[in-house]
C-alpha positions in Angstrom: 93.6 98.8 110.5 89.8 97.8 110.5 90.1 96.1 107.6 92.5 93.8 105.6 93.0 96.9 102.7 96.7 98.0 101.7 97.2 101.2 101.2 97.2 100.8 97.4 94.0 99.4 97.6 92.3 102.0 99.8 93.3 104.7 97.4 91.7 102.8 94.5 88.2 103.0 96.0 89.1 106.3 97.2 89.6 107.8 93.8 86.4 105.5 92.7 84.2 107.0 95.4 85.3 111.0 94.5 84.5 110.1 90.9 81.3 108.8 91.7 81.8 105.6 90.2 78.9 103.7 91.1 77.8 101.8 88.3 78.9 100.7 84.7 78.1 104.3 82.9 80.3 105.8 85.0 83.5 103.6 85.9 86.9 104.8 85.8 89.4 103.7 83.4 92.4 101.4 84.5 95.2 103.4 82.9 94.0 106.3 84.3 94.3 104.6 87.8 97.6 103.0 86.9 98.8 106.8 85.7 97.9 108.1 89.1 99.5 105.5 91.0 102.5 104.8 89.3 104.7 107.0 91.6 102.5 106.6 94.5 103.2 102.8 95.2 105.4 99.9 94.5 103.3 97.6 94.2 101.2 95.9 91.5 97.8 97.6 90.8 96.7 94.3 88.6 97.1 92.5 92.5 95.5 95.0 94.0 92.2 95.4 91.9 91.8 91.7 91.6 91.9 91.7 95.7 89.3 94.4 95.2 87.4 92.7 92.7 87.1 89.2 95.3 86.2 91.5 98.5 82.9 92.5 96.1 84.0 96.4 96.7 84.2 96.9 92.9 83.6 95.6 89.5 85.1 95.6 86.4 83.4 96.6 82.5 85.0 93.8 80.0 86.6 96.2 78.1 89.6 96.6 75.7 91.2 97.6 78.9 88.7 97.2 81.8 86.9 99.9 83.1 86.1 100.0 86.9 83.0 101.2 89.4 82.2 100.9 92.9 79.6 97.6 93.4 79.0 97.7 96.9 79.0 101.8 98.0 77.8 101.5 101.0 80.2 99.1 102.1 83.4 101.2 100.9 81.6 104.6 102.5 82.4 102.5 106.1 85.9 101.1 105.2 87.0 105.0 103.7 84.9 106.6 106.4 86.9 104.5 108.9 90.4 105.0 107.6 89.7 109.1 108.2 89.0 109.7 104.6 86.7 112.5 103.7 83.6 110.9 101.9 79.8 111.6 101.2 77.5 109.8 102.7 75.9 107.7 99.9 72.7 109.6 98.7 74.4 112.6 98.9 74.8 115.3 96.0 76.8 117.5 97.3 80.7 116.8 97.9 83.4 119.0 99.3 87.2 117.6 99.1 89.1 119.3 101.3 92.5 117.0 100.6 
């Protein structure tokens, strides 16, 4: 692996980065992400977003239950883009998913 990601943690800026999640407007709910990883993975999402959270790739919005968005995008466009996920370019509008 280039990077020192789990899996876990690669999907969470993956679904970050598809929702466009780049900034506190538009951040992405952490019971949404615990919903969709439930059955996914065994291990703990709280782990895995505070690894996230010290490697500067996201950020969290002090909510009731946080809120996350992507802080550094151009920095998770090379970690996704190198683990063969299919990403934008930053600066992009336009995205087609084909997974």
């Amino acid at each position: 692996m280039p990077c020192d990601l789990s899996d876990m943690e690669l999907q969470i800026l993956y679904i970050l980065y598809r929702n466009t999640c780049f900034n506190s407007a538009a951040s992405y709910h952490s019971k949404k992400l615990k919903k969709i990883l439930r059955n996914k993975f065994d291990d703990d999402i709280d782990t895995a977003l505070s690894h996230l959270q010290n490697k500067a790739y996201i950020t969290a919005v002090r909510k009731q239950d946080p809120k996350f968005y992507i802080s550094t995008i151009g920095k998770a466009y090379v970690v996704l883009k190198s683990h063969g996920k299919n990403v934008t370019p930053p600066g992009r509008s336009t995205t087609h998913h084909l997974d």
